[in-house]
C-alpha positions, 0 to 999 in steps of 0.5 A, a space after each residue: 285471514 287464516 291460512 287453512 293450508 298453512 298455520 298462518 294467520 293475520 289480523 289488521 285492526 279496524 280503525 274503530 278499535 283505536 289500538 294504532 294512531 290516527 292514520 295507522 294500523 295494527 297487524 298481527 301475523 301468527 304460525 302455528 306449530 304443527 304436531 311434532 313441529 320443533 321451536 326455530 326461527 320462522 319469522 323469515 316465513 311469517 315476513 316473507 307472508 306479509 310480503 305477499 299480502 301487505 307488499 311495502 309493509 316494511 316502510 310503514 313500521 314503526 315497532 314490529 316485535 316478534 314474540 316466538 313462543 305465545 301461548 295461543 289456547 290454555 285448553 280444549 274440549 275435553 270430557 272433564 271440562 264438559 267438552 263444548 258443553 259450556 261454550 256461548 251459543 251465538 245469541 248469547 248477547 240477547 239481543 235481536 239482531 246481535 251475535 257473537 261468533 269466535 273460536 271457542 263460540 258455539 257446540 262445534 269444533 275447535 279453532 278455526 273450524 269453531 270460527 267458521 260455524 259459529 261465524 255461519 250460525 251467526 250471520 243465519 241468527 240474524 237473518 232470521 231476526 231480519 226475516 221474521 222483523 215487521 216492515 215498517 211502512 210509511 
């Protein structure tokens, strides 16, 4: 979930990625600093978020760790890195019906908006592969 109104974001972990125990979950929540935002304390608005969206979360904590300065991206598109020029195309697996999508995926965008064009071209790839696969009959 991204917050395209607020800097927030949150992930809770699949099951299939086995980074809690059997029975639990992995969540993180991150805010993003506005342009000339300053440093201050905003876990009480990153709790109160998760109040929202996962009401009773706090009688399920077992380690909560709040890490206020993280480095999220160590560059950007820019002319002397090659720009968007470098980043992996959706098919870059090479395999049919597999694709990848992110934010730094495919020639577009930067973060979030790079999420949901590369996710948009992704899901498109695939359908393309499906459409175009021979039935198979009986």
């Amino acid at each position: 979930m991204l917050g395209i109104d607020e800097p927030i974001y949150l992930s809770v972990q699949s099951d299939v990625a086995r980074v809690a125990p059997p029975g639990g979950a992995s969540i993180n929540v991150g805010r993003y600093l506005r342009p000339g935002e300053e440093d201050g304390d905003h876990r009480p608005g990153i709790e109160h978020f998760l109040d929202v969206v996962q009401p009773g979360w706090q009688d399920h904590v077992i380690d909560a760790r709040y890490v206020p300065r993280s480095m999220v991206c160590g560059d950007h598109a820019r002319a002397a890195t090659r720009g968007t020029l470098d980043r992996p195309d959706v098919g870059l697996a090479g395999v049919d019906g597999l694709a990848v999508a992110g934010d730094w995926v495919g020639p577009a965008g930067t973060l979030a908006d790079a999420a949901i064009l590369s996710g948009r071209a992704a899901a498109s790839a695939i359908m393309e592969t499906a459409m175009s696969a021979t039935p198979i009959t009986a």
